[in-house]
C-alpha positions in Angstrom: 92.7 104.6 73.6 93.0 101.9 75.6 96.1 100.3 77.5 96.9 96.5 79.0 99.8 95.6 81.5 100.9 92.5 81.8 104.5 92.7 80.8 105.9 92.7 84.2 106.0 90.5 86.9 106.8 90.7 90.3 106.6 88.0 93.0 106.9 88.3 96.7 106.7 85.9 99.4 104.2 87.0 102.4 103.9 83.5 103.8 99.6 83.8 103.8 97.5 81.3 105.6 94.8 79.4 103.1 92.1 82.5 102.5 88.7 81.8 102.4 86.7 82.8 98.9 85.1 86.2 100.8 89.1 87.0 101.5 89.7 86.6 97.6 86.6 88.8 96.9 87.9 91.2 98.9 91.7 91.5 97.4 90.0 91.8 94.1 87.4 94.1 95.0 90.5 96.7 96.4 92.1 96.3 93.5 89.2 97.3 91.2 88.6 100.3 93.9 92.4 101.8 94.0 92.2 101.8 90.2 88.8 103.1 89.8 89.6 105.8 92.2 92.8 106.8 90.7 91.4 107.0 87.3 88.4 109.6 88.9 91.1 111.4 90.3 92.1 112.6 87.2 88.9 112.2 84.9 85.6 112.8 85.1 82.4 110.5 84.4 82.0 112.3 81.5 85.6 112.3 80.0 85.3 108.6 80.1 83.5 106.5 77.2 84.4 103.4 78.1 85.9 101.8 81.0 86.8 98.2 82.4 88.5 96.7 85.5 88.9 92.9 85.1 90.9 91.2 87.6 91.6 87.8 87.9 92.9 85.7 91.1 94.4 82.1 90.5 95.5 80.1 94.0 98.1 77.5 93.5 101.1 77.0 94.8 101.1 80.7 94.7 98.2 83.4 95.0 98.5 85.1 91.6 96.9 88.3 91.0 96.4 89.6 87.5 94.5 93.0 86.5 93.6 94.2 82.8 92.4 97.9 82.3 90.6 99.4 79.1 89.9 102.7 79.3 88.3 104.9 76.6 88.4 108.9 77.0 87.3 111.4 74.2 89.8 112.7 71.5 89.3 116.2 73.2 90.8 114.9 76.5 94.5 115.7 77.1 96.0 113.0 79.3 98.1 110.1 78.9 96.1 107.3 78.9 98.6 104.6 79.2 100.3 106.5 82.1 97.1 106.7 84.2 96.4 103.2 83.9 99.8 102.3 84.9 100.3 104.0 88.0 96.9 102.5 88.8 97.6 99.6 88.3 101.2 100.0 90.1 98.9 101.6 93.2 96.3 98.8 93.4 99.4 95.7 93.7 101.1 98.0 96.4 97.6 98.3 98.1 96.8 94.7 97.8 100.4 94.0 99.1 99.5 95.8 101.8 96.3 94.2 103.1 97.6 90.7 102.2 100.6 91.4 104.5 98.1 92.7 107.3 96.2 89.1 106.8 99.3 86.9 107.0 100.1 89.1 110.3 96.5 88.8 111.8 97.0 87.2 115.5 100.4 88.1 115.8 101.5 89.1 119.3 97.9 88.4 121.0 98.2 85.7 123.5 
């Protein structure tokens, strides 16, 4: 069983300063960690047979994020596949939300 979202889109303006290639390292790298943590949170190692975190960060205009999830559990295992993976996916935006908003604030109100 495996799942992909990448029906919806959601853009928000933060207003971020140029980041250097170790800041978009690091926004992917959370990403990959909330999911992979969400997904252990509920499975274990060996309920999964196959599992992938790709994500993909394109800067133009915008900085556009994009994450694709496979995962692969046993027959035997009773959970909703597609359901995990989307409320990891939903948790890893709102956490990289969150740190990209703490970046674009850096400085602020230090003289």
């Amino acid at each position: 069983m495996g799942a992909e979202k990448s029906s919806e889109r959601k853009v928000v303006y933060i207003g971020l300063p140029d980041l250097e290639p170790e800041r978009l390292v690091e926004i992917g790298e959370i990403a990959q960690e909330t999911i992979i943590d969400r997904v252990f949170e509920d499975l274990t190692k060996s309920e999964v047979k196959d599992f992938e975190v790709t994500t993909r960060i394109n800067r133009g205009k915008t900085l556009d994020l994009e994450i694709e999830v496979y995962l692969e559990v046993p027959i035997f295992v009773r959970t909703d596949v597609g359901n995990l993976i989307d409320e990891a996916i939903d948790m890893a935006y709102r956490a990289v939300e969150q740190r990209l908003w703490e970046i674009a604030h850096e400085g602020e109100g230090k003289a």
